[in-house]
C-alpha positions in Angstrom: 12.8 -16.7 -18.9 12.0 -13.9 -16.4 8.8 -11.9 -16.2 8.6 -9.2 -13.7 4.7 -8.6 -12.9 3.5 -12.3 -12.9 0.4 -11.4 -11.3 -0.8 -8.9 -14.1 -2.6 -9.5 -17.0 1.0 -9.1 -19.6 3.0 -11.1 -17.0 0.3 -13.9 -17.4 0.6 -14.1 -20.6 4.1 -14.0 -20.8 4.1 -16.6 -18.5 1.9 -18.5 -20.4 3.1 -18.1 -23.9 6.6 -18.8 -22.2 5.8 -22.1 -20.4 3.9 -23.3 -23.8 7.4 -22.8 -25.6 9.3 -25.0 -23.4 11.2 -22.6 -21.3 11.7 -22.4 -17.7 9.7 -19.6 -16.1 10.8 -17.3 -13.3 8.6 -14.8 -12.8 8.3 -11.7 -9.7 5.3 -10.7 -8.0 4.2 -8.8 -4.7 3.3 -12.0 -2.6 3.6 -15.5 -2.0 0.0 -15.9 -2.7 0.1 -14.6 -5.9 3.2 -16.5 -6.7 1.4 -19.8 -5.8 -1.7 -18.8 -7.9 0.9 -18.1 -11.1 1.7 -22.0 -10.7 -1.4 -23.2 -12.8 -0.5 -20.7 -15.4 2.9 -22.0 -15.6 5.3 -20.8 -13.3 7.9 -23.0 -12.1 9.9 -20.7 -10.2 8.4 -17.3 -8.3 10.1 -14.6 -6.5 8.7 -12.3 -3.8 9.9 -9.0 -5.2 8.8 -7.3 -1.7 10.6 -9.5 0.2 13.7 -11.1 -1.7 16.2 -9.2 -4.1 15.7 -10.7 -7.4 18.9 -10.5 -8.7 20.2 -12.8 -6.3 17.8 -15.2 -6.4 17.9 -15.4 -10.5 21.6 -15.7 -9.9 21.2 -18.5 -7.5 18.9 -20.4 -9.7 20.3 -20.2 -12.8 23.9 -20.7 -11.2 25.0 -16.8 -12.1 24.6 -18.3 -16.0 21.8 -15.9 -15.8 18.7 -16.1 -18.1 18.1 -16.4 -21.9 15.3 -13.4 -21.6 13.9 -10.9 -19.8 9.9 -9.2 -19.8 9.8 -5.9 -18.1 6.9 -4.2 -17.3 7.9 -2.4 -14.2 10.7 -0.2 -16.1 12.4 2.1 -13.5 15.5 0.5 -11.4 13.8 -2.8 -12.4 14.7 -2.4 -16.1 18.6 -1.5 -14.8 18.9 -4.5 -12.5 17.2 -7.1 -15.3 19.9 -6.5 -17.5 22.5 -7.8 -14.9 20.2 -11.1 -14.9 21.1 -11.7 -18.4 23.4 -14.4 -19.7 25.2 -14.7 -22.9 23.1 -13.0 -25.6 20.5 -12.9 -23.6 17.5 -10.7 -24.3 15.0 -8.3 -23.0 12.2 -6.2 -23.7 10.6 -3.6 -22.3 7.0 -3.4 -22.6 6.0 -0.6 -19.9 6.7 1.6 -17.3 4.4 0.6 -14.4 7.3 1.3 -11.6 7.4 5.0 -12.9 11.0 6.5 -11.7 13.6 6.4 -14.1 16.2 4.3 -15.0 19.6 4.2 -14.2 20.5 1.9 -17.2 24.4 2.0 -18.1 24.2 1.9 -22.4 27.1 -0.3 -22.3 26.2 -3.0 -19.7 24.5 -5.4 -22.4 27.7 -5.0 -24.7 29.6 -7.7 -22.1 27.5 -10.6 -22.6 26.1 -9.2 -26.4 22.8 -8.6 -24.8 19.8 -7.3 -26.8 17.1 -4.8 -25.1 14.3 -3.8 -26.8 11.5 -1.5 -26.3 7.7 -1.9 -27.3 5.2 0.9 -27.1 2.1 -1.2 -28.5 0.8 2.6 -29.3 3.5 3.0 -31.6 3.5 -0.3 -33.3 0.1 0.1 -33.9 0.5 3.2 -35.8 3.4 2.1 -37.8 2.6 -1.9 -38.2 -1.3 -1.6 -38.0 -1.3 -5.2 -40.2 0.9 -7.1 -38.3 -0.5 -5.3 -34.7 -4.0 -6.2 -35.6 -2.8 -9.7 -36.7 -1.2 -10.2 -33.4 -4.0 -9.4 -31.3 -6.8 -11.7 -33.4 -4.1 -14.1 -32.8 -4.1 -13.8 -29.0 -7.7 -13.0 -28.8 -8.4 -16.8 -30.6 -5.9 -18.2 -28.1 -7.9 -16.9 -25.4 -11.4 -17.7 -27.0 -9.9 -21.1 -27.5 -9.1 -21.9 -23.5 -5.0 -21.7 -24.7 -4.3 -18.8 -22.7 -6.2 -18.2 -19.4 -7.0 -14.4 -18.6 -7.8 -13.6 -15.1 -9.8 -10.6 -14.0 -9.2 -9.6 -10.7 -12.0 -7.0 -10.4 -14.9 -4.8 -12.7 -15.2 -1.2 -11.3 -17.1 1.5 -13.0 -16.1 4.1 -14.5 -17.2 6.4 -11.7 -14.7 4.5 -9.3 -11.6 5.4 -11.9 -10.1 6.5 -8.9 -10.8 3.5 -6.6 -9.6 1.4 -9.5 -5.8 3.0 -9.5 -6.0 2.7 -6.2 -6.4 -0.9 -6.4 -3.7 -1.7 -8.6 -1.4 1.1 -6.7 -1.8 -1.2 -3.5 -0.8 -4.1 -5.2 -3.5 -6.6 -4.9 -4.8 -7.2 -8.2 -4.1 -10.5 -9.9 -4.6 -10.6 -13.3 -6.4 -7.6 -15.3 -8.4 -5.1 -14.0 -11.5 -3.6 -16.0 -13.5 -0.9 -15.7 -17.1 -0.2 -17.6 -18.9 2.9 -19.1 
């Protein structure tokens, strides 16, 4: 399994979730530091996104099999180059757009390997599956209350410091969630 973002609070998770199920986690993040940290939560192998080209290194440690799935929440030429990581039937899903630009995506790549993307806009889901949505977060929201998944905040800024706060995630050196208060 592949998670782009390790260090944020849905690449944690993933992580996590992924790890618990058995699978071998890969995972991308800004820094080695951050890679090391992502180790208690599960990681067994981390890429410096900054500094390596990911697609080579999935390809190297997989053998160019490539991997059984994919989490994306980078989007942009990120999403595009995941879906050249992805082995027979592999699949991936998209779950934001964090790396803004757009996507050069050919629809017909995943047809070669019978890939499967998907994309999740939790806003959406909520509107249409509002049962299910709300099950799935009492769901993670026990797992976290029970100590099962970890969930590391990085920093608490006010409100007031909104713009302090983007800054901070812009720059790259949050791991895990940031929160800000009323």
């Amino acid at each position: 399994m592949l998670v782009h973002a390790g260090a944020g609070g849905v690449g944690m998770a993933a992580i996590q979730l992924a790890h618990r199920a058995g699978a071998t986690v890969i995972a991308t993040a800004s820094s080695s530091e951050k890679l090391e940290r992502l180790r208690a939560f599960g990681l067994d192998h981390g890429i410096n996104d900054v500094e390596q080209d990911f697609v080579a290194e999935v390809q190297q440690l997989t053998g160019t099999r490539g991997v059984d799935g994919v989490i994306d929440s980078v989007g942009g030429k990120t999403l595009a180059d995941s879906v050249r990581v992805l082995g027979w039937r592999g699949r991936m899903v998209s779950v934001g757009i964090a790396g803004r630009g757009g996507s050069a995506l050919n629809a017909f790549s995943p047809w070669a390997r019978n890939n499967t993307l998907h994309g999740v806009l939790f806003a959406t889901f909520l509107q249409a599956e509002y049962p299910r949505a709300y099950a799935l977060v009492a769901e993670c929201l026990a797992r976290v209350a029970s100590g099962e998944l970890k969930v590391e905040i990085a920093r608490v800024f006010p409100l007031a410091e909104a713009a302090q706060a983007h800054a901070f995630i812009e720059g790259r050196h949050a791991f895990g969630r940031v929160v800000m208060t009323a």
